[in-house]
C-alpha positions as CSV (number, residue, x, y, z in Angstrom):
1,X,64.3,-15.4,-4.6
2,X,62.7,-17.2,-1.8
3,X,58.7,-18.0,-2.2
4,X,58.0,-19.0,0.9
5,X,56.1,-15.7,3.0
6,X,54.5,-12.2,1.4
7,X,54.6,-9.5,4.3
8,X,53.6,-5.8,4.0
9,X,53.1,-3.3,6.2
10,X,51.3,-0.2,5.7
11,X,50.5,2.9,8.1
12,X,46.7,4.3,8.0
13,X,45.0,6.8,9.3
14,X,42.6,5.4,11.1
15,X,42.2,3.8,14.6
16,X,42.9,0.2,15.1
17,X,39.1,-0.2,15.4
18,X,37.9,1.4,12.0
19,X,41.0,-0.9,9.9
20,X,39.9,-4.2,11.7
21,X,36.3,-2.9,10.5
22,X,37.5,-2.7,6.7
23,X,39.9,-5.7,6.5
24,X,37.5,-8.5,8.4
25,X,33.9,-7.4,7.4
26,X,33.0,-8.4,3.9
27,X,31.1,-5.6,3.2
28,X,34.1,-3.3,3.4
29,X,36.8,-6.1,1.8
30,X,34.3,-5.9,-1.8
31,X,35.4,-2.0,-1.7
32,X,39.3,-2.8,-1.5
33,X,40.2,-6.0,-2.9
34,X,37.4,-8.9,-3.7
35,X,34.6,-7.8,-6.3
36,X,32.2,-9.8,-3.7
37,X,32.9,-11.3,-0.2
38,X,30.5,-14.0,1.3
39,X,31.2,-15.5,4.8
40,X,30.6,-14.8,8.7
41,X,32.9,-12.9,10.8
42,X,33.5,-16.3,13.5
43,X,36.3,-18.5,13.9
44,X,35.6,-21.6,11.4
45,X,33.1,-20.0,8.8
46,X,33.2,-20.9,5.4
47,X,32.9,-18.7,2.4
48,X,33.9,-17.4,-0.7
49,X,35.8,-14.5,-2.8
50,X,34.7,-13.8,-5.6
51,X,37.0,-12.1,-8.1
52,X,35.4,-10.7,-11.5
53,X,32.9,-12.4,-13.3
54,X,33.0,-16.1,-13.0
55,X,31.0,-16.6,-15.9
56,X,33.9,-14.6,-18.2
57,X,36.7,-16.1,-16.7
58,X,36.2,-15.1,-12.6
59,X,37.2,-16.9,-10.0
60,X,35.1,-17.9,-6.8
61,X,37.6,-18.6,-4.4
62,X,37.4,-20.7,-1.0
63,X,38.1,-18.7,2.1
64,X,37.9,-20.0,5.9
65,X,37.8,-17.6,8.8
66,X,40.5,-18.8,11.2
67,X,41.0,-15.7,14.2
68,X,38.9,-12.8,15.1
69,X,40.2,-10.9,17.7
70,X,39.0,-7.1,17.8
71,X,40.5,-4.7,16.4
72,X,44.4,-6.9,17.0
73,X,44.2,-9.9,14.4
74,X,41.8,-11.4,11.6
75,X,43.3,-14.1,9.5
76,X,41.7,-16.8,7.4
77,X,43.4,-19.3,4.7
78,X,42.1,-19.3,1.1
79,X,42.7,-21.0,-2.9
80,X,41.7,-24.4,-0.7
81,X,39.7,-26.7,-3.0
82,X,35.9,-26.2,-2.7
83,X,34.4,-28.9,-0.7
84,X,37.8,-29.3,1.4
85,X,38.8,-27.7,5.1
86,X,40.3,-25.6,4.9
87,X,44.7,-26.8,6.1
88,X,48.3,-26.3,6.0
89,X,49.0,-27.8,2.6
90,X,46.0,-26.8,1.2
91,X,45.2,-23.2,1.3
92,X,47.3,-20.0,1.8
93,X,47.2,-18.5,5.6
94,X,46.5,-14.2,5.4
95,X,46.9,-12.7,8.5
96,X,46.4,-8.6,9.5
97,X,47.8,-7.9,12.5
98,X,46.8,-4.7,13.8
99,X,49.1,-2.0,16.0
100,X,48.2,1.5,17.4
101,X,50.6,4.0,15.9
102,X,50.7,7.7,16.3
103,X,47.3,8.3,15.7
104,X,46.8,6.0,13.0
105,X,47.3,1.9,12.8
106,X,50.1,0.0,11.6
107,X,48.9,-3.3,9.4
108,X,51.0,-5.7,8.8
109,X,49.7,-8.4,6.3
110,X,51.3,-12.0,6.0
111,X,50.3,-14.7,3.7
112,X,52.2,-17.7,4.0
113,X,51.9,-21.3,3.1
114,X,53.2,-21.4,-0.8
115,X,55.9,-24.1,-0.3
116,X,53.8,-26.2,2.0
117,X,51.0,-26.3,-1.4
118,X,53.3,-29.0,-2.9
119,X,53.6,-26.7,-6.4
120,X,56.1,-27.8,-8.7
121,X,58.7,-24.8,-8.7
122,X,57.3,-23.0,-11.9
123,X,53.7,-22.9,-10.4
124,X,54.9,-21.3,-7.1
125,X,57.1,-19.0,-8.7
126,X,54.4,-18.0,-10.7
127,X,51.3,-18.2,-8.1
128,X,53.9,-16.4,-5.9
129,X,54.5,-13.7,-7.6
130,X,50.6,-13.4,-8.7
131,X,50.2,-12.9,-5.5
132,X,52.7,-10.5,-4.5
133,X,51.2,-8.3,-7.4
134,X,47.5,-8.8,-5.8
135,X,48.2,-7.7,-2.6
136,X,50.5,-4.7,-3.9
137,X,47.5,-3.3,-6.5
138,X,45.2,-4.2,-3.9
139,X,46.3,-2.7,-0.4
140,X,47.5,0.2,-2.4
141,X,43.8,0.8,-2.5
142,X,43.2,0.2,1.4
143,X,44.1,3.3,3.0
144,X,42.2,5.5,0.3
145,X,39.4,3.6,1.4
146,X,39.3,3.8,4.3
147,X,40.1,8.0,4.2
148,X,36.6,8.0,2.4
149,X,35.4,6.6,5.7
150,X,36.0,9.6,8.1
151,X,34.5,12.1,5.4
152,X,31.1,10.2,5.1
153,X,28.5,12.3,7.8
């Protein structure tokens, strides 16, 4: 098995403008993956995820904004080391890339970077397929979401 790139794709309901919406603003990523998001929506911002409690075992995770372009293409890297910038070598890359389809939006999501992180081979098996099981539970929940949307008045 290769550990190199994650891709899914995933067709919503939902126009281009509406998933962009969900999958770059951190209000809407806390309701479909993070328990709490905290940065700005502009090329170079730092932030964090934060996932559970980090006082019971949580994790606050770094996370830099690296392309906003409405409603085509957010992606940001992340797991860098807190204090660090965010580089290849360093951090993961996630990018959505956005497509009209139908009447709905295809997503793609890639998050590469695993072999550049320098892991010996049982640590990016294992942080690999961590993270394959992530982004299955949590996209799973992205579309659902996001249906909630268009019901609210």
């Amino acid at each position: 098995m290769e550990f190199g790139t994650i891709e899914r794709e995933i067709h919503i309901e939902a126009s281009p403008e509406i998933v962009f919406e969900v999958v770059s603003s951190p209000g809407h990523l806390k309701e479909w993956w993070p328990d709490d998001a905290r940065f700005e929506e502009i090329p170079g911002a730092a932030g964090e995820l934060v996932f559970g409690d980090p006082g019971a075992g949580g994790a606050v995770v770094s996370f830099t904004v690296l392309d906003v372009r409405p409603p085509r293409t957010f992606s940001f890297r992340w797991t860098h080391p807190a204090g660090e910038t965010a580089a290849e070598g360093n951090s993961l890359l996630v990018t959505f890339d956005l497509t009209p389809s139908g009447a709905g939006t295809l997503l793609k999501m890639t998050e590469s970077g695993f072999r550049e992180m320098g892991w010996e081979a049982a640590v990016l098996e294992q942080q690999y397929r961590d993270h394959v099981a992530g982004w299955d539970f949590h996209l799973s929940r992205l579309a659902p979401y996001i249906a909630t949307l268009r019901v609210r008045p």
